[in-house]
Backbone bond lengths (Angstrom), bond angles and torsions (degrees), N, CA, C in turn:
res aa  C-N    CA-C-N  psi(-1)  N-CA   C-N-CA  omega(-1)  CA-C   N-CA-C  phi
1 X - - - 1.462 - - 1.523 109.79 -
2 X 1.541 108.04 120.23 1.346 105.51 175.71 1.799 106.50 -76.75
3 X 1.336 126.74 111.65 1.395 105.43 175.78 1.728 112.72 -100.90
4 X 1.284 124.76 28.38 1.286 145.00 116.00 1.265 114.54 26.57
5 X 2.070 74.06 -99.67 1.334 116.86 -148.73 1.471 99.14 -83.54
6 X 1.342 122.55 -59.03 1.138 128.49 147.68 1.707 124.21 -6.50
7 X 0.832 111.13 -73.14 1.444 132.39 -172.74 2.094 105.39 -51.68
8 X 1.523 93.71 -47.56 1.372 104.05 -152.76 2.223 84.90 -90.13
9 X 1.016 123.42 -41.54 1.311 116.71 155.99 1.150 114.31 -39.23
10 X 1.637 130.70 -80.19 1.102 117.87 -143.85 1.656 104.82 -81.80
11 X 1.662 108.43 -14.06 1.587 102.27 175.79 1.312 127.62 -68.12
12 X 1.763 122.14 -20.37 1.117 147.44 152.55 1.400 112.81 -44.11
13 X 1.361 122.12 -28.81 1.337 102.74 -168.50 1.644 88.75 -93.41
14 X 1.218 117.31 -33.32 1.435 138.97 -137.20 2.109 96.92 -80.94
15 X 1.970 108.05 -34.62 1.335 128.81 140.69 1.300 119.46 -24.16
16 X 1.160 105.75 -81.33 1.590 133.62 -159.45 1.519 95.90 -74.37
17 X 1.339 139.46 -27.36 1.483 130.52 176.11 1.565 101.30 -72.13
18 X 1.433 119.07 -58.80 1.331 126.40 -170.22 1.530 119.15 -55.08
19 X 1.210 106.30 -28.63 1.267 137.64 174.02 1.624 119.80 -61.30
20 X 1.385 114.51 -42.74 1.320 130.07 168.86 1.542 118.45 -91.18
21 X 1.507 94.30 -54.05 1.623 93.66 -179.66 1.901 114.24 -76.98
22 X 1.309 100.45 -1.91 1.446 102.23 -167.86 2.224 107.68 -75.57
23 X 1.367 85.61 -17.23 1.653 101.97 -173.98 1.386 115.02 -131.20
24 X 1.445 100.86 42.20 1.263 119.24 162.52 1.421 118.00 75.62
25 X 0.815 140.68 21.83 1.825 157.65 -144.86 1.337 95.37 -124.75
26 X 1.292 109.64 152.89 1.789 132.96 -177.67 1.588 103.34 -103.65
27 X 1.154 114.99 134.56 1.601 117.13 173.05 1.925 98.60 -68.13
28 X 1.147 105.11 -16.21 1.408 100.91 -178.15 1.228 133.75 -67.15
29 X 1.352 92.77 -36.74 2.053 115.65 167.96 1.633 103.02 -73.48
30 X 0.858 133.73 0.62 1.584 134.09 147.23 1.386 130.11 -71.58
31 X 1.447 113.19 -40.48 1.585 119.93 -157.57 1.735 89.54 -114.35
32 X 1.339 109.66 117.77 1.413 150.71 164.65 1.623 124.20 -113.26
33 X 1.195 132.85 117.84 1.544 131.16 -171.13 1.267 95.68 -67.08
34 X 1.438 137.32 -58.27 0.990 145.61 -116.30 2.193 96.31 -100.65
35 X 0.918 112.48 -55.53 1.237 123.96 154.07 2.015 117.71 -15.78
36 X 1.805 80.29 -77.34 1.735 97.63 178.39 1.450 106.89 -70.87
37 X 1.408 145.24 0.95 1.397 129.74 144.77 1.268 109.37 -67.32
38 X 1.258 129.55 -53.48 0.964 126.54 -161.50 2.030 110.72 -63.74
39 X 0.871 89.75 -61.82 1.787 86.80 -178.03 1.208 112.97 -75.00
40 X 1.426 137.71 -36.58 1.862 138.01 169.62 1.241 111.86 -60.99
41 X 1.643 103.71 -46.12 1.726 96.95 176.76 1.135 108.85 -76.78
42 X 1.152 116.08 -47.28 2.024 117.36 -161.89 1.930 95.21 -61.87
43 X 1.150 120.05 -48.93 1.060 125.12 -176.00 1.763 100.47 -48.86
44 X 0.955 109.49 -77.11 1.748 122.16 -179.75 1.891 105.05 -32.65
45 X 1.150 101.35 -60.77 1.600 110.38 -164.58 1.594 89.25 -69.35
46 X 1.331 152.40 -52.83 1.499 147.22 -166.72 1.380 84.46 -55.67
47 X 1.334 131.52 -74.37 1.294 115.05 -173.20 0.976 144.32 -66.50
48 X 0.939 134.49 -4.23 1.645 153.96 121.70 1.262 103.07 -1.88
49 X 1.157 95.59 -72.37 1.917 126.72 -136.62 2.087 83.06 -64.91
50 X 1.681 92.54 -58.79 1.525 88.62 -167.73 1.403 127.14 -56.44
51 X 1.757 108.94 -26.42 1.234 113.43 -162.20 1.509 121.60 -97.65
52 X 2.118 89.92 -49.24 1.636 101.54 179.27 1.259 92.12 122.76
53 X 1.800 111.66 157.83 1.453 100.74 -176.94 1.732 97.56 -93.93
54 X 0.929 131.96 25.93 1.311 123.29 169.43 1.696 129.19 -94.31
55 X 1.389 108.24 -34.22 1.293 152.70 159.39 1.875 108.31 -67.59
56 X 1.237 114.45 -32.59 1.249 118.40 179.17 1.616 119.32 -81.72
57 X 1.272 98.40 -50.63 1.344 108.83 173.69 1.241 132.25 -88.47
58 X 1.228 98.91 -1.31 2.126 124.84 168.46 1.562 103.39 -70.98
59 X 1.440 106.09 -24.54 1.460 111.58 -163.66 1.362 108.51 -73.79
60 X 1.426 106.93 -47.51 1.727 126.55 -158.47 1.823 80.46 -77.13
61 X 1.329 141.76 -52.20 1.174 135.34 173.59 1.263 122.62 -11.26
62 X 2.018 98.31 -74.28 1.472 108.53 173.67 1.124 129.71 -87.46
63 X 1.648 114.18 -2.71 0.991 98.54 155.85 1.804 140.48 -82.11
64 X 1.172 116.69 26.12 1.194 125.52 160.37 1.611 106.88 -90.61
65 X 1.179 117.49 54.99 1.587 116.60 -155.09 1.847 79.85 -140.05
66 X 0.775 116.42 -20.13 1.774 139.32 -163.80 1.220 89.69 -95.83
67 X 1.333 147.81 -63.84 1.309 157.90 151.97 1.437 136.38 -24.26
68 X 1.492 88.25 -71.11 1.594 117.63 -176.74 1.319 131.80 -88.32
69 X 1.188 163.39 -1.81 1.300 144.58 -110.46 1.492 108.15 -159.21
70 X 1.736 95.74 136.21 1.558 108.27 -170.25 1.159 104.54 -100.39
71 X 1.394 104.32 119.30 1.380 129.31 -165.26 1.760 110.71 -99.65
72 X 1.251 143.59 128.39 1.285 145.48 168.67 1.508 113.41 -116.19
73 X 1.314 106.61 120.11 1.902 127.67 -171.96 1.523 84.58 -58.12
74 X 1.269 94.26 150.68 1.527 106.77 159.74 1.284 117.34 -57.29
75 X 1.208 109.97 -53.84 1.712 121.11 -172.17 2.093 111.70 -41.74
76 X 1.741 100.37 -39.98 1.232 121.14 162.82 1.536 118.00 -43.42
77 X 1.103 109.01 -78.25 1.395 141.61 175.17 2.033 89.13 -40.39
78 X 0.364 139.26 -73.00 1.430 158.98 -147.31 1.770 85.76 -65.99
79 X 0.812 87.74 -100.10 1.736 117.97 171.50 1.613 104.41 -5.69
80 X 1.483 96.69 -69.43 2.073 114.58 156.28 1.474 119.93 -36.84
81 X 1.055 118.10 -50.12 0.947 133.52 146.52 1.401 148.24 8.55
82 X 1.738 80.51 -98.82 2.005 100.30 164.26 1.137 110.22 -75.97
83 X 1.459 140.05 -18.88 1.184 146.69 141.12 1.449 110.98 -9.87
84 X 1.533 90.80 -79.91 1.548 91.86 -146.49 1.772 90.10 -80.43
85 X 1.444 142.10 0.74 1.038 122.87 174.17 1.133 120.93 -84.96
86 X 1.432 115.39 -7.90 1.412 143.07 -143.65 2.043 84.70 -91.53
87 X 1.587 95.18 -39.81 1.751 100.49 -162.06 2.157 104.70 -96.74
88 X 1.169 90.12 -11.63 1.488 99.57 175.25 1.744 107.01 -86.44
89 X 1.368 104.87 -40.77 1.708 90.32 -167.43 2.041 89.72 -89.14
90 X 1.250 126.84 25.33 1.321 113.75 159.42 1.324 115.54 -116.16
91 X 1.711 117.49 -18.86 1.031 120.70 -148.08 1.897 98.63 -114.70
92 X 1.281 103.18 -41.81 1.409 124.73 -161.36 1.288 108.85 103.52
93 X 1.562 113.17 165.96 1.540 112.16 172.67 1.097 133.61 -34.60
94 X 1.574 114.71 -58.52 1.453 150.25 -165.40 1.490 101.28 -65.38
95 X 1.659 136.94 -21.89 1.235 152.60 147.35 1.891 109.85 -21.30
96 X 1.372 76.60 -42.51 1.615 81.22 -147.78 1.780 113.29 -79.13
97 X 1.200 98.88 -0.17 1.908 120.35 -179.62 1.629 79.86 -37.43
98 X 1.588 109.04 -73.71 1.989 99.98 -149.56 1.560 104.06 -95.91
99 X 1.442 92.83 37.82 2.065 91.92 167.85 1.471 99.56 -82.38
100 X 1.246 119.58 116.32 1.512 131.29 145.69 1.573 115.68 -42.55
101 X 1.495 115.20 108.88 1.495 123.59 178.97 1.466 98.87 -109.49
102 X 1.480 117.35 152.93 1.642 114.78 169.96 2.060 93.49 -105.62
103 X 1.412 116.36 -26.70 1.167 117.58 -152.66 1.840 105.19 -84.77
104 X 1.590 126.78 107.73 1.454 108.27 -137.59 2.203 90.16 -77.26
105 X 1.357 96.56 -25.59 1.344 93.90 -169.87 1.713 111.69 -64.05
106 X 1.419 114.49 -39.72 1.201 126.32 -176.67 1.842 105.44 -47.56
107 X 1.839 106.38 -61.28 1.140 132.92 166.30 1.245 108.44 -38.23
108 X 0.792 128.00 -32.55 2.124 128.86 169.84 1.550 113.53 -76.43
109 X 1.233 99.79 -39.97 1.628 115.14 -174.26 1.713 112.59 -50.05
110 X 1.918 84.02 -64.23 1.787 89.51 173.17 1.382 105.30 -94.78
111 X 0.825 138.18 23.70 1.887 113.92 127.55 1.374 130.45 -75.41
112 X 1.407 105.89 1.24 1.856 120.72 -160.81 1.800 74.97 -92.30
113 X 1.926 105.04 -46.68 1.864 100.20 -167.66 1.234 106.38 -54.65
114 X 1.548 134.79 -65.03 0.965 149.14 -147.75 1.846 106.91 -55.67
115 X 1.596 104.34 -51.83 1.297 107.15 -166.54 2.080 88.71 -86.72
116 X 0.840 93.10 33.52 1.815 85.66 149.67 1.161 123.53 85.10
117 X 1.591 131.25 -13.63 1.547 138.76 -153.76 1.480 98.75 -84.72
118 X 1.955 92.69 143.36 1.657 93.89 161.32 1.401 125.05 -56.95
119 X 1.759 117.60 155.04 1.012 110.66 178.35 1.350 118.80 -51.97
120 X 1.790 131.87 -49.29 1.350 108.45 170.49 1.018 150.94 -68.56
121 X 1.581 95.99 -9.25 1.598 100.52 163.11 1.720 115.19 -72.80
122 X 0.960 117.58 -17.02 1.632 124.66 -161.70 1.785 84.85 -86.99
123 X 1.589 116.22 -36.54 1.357 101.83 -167.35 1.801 109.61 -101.13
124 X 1.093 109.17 23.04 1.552 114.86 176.19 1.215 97.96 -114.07
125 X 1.461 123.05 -27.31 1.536 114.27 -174.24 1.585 114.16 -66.44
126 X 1.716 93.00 -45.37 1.351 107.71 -179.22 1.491 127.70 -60.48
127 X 1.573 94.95 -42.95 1.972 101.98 178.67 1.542 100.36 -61.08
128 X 1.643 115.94 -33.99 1.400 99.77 -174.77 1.512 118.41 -48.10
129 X 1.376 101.74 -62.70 1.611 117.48 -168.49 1.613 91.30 -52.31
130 X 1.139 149.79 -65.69 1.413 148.92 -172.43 1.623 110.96 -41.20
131 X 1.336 106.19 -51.83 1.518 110.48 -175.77 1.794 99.78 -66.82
132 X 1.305 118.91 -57.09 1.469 121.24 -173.25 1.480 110.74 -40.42
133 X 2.056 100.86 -54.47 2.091 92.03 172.58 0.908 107.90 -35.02
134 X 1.603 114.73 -63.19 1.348 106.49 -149.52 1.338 151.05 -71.94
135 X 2.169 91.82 -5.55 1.169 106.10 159.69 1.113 122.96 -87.14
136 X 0.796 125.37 -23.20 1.441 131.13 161.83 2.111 117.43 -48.94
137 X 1.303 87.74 -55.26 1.352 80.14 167.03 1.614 137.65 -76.43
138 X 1.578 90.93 -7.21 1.574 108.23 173.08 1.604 91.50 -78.09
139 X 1.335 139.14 -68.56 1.342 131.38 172.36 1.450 120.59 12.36
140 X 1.798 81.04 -90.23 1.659 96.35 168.37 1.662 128.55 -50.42
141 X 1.304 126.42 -11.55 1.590 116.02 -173.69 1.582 101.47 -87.97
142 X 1.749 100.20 -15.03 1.380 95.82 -163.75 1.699 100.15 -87.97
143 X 0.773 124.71 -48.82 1.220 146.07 150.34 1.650 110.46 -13.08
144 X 1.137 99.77 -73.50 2.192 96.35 163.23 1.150 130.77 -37.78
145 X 1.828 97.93 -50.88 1.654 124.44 -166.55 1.845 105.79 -64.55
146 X 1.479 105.32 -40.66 1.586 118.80 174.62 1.406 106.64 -61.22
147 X 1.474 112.29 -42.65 1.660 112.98 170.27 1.240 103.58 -50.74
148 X 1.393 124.97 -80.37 1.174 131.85 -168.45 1.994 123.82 -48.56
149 X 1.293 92.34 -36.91 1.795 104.97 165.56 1.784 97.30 -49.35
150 X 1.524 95.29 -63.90 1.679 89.83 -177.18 0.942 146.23 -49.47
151 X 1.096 110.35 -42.06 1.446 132.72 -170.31 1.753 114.27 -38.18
152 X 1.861 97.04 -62.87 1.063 106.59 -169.27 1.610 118.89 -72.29
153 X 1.265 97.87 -13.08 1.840 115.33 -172.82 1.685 92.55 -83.66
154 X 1.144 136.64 -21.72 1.429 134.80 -172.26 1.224 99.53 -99.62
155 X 1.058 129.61 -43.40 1.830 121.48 178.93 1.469 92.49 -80.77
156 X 1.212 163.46 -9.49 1.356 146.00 143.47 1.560 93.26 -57.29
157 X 1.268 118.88 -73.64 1.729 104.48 -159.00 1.459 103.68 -62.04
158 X 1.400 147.86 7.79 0.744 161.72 120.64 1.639 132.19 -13.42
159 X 1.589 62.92 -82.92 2.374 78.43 173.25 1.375 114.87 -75.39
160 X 1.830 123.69 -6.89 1.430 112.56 -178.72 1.825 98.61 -101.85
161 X 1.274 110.46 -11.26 2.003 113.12 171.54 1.782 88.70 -59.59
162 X 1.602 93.30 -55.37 2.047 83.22 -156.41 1.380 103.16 -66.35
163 X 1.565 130.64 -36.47 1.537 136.94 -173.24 1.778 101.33 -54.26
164 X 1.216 99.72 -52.85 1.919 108.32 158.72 1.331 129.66 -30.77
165 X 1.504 115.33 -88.21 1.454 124.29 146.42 1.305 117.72 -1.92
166 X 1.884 97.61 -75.51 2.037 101.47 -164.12 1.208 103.13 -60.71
167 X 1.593 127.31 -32.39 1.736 117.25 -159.49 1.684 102.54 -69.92
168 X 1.336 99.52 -36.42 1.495 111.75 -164.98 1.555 102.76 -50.70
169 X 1.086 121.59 -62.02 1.685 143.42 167.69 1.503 114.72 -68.70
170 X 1.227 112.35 31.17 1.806 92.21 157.72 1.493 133.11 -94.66
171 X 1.347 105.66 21.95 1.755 101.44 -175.00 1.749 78.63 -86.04
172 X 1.626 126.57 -7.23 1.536 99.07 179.89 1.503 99.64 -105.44
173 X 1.430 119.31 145.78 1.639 112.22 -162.12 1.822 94.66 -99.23
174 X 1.018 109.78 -39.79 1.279 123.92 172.86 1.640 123.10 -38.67
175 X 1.165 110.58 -48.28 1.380 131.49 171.15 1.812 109.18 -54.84
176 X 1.784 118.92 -55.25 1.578 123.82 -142.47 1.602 93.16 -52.87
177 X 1.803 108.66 -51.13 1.369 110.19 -179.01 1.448 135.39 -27.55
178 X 1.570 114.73 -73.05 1.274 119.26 160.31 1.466 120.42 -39.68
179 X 1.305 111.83 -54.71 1.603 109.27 -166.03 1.295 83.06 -75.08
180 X 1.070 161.07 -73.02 1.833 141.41 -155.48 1.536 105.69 -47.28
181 X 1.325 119.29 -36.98 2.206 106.86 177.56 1.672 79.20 -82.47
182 X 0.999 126.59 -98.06 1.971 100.58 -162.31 1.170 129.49 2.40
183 X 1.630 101.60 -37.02 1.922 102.65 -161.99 1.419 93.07 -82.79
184 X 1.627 124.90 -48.95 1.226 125.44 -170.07 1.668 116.25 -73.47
185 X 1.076 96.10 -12.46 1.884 97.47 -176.83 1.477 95.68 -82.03
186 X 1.328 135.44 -17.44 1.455 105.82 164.02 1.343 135.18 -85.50
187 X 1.558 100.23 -19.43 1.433 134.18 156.77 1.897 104.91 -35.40
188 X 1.428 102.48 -49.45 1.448 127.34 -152.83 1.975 87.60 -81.49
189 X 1.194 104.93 -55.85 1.629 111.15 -152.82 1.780 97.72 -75.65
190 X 1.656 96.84 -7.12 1.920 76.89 -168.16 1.464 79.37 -102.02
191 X 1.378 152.52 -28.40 1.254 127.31 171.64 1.762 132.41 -48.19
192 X 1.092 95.66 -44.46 1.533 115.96 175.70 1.807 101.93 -82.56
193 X 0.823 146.31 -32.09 1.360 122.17 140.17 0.899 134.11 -53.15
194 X 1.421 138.16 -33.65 1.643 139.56 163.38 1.367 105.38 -68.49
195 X 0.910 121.02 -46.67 1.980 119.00 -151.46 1.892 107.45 -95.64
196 X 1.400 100.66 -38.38 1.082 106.29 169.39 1.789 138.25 -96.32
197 X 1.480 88.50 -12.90 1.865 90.57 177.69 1.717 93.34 -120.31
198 X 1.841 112.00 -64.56 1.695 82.28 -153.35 1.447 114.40 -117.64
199 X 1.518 121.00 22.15 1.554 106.53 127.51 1.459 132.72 -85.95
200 X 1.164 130.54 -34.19 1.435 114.28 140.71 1.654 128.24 -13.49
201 X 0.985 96.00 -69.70 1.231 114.17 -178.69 2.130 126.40 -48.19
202 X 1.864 90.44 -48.71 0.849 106.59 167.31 1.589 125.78 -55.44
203 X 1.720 102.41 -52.33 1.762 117.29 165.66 0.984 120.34 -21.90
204 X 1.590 103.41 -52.80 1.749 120.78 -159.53 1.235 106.59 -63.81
205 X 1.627 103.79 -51.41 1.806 111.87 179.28 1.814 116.62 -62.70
206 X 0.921 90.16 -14.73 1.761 95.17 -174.93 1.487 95.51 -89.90
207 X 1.511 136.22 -47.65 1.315 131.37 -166.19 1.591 82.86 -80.58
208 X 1.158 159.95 8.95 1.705 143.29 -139.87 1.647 80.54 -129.47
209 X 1.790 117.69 -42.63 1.251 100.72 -161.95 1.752 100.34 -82.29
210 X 1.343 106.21 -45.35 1.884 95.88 -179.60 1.264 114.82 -35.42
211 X 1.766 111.29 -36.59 1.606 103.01 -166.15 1.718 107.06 -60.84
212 X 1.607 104.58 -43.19 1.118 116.41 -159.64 1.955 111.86 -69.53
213 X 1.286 103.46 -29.13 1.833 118.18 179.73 1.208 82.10 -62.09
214 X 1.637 124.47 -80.32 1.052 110.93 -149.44 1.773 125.27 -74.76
215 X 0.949 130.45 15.83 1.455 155.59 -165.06 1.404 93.96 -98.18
216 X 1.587 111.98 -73.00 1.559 135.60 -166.69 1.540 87.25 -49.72
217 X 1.320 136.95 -69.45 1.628 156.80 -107.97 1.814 77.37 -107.41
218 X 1.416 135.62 -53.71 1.378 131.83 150.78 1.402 128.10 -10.52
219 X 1.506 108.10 -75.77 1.630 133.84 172.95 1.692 103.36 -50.64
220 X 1.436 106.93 -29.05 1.582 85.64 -144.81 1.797 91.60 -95.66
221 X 1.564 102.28 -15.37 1.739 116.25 -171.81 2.085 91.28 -79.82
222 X 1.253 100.66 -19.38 1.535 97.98 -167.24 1.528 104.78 -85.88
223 X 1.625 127.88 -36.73 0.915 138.50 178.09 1.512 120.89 -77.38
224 X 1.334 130.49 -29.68 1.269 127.77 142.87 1.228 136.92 -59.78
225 X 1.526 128.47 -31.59 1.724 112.70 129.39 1.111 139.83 -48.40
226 X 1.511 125.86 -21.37 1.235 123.25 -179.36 1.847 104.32 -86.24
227 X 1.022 105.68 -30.97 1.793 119.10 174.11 1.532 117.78 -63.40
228 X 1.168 99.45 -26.27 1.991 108.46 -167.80 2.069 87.80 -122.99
229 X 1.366 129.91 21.33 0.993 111.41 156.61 1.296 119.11 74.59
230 X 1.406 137.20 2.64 0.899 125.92 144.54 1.508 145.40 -5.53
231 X 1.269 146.28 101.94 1.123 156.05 176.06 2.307 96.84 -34.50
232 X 1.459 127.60 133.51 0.980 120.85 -173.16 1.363 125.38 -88.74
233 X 1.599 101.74 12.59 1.596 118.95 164.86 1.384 110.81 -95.99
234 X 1.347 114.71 -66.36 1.659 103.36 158.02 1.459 130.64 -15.48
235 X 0.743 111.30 -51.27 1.237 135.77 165.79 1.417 144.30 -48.45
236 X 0.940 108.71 -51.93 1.728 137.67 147.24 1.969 106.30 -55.05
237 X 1.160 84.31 -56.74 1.974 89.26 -170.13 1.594 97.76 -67.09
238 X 1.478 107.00 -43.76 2.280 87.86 -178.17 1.639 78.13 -62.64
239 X 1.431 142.52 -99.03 1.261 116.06 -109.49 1.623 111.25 -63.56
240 X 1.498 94.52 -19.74 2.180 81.03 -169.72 1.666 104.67 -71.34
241 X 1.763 118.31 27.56 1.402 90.03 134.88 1.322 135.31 -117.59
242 X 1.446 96.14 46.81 1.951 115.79 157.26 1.005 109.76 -100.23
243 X 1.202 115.49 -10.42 2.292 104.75 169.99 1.871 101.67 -99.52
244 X 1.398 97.48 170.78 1.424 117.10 -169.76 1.461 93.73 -48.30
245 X 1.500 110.89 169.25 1.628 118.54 162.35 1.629 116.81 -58.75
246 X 1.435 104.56 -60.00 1.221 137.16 166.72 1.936 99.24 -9.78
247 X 1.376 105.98 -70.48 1.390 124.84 -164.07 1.724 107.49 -85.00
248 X 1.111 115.35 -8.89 1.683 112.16 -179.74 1.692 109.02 -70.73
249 X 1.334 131.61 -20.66 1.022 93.20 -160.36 1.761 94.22 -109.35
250 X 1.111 125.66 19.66 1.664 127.03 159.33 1.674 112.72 -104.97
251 X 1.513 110.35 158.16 0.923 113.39 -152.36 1.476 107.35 -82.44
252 X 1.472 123.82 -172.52 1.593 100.91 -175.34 1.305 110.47 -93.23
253 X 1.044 124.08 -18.86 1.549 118.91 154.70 1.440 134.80 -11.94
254 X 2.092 87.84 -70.99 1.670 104.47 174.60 1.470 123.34 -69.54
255 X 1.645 100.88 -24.30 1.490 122.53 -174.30 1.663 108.36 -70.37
256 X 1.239 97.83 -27.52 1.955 102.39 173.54 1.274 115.93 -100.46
């Protein structure tokens, strides 16, 4: 659980209440039907239109990736690592059938060793699956960002329907009021959909996939030493330069 993302969502709403109710205001003079069609749907259907519903709903997929996701430190990864090279250069490859892995991609890697493949085939298989997440998760950021493009373009077409409306009706004076917070509450609802749900959102997935390239691109630099025999100190020293400077010169032990 990212509580993050979490956190910074639900504090946004948690803002925006205190914010209204803090100066005497009704959450009620906020919430309009007519408004939230306009920018949730219009927002939803523009992106549709651009992406497809296949591409659309791939998004909401990964985006529980913003939420959800089991994350392993390098230092971990690393650590796993010298482990398992530690049991390969005593054991041989074929050792490694009942090595307990937590890391599932790593765990794919050396089954690629075990059942026999050249190293470049073992490392084309792997970049594939890495590159494919990650388009995939590129999908989804784009996918937010179109939310967020929208948003604000629908609460403008928004506020000029209600600016429409009120002009139409001013011989009634009674009326301009209301319809002017209508016009601006979509104004209101497409900001806080962009700024607060799906570029946010989008960020997360974009910082979610670097973690994950470079994580994958880790495993796969760790598993080709362990394949070509590498000594399991060697080994350790190339990857710790994927952790900070700061952390290279302790071992991964202390580093986790």
């Amino acid at each position: 659980m990212d509580f993050g993302t979490l956190f910074g969502l639900l504090g946004g709403l948690v803002v925006l209440y205190v914010s209204i109710a803090g100066d005497g205001g009704s959450i009620k003079t906020f919430m309009n039907l007519h408004p939230v069609i306009v920018v949730f749907g219009g927002s939803l259907v523009v992106t549709v239109m651009k992406f497809g519903f296949k591409q659309f709903f791939g998004a909401f997929k990964v985006a529980g990736r913003a939420f959800l996701f089991k994350k392993y430190s390098h230092e971990e990864i690393i650590e796993e690592a010298v482990k398992i090279a530690d049991a390969a250069r005593k054991g041989g490859l074929l050792s490694l059938e009942g090595v307990e892995i937590k890391n599932d991609f790593m765990k794919k890697g050396i089954q690629l060793l075990i059942d026999g493949h050249e190293p470049e085939v073992m490392k084309k298989m792997l970049s594939k699956e890495m590159n494919l997440t990650v388009e995939r998760h590129q999908w989804g950021q784009k996918v937010f960002k179109a939310i967020g493009e929208a948003g604000p373009a629908m609460g403008m077409i928004g506020t000029l329907m209600g600016l429409v409306l009120m002009m139409s009706n001013m011989s009634d004076p009674k009326s301009i009021g209301p319809a002017m917070a209508i016009a601006l509450l979509a104004t209101f609802y497409g900001a806080v959909l962009a700024n607060m749900v799906a570029l946010p959102i989008a960020e997360k997935l974009e910082l979610r996939s670097n973690e994950e390239r470079l994580s994958k691109s880790l495993v796969i630099d760790a598993l080709h030493g362990i394949q070509i025999g590498q000594n399991p100190r060697v080994i350790e020293e190339a990857l710790k330069n994927y952790l900070p400077r700061s952390k290279r010169g302790t071992s991964v032990n202390d580093a986790a």
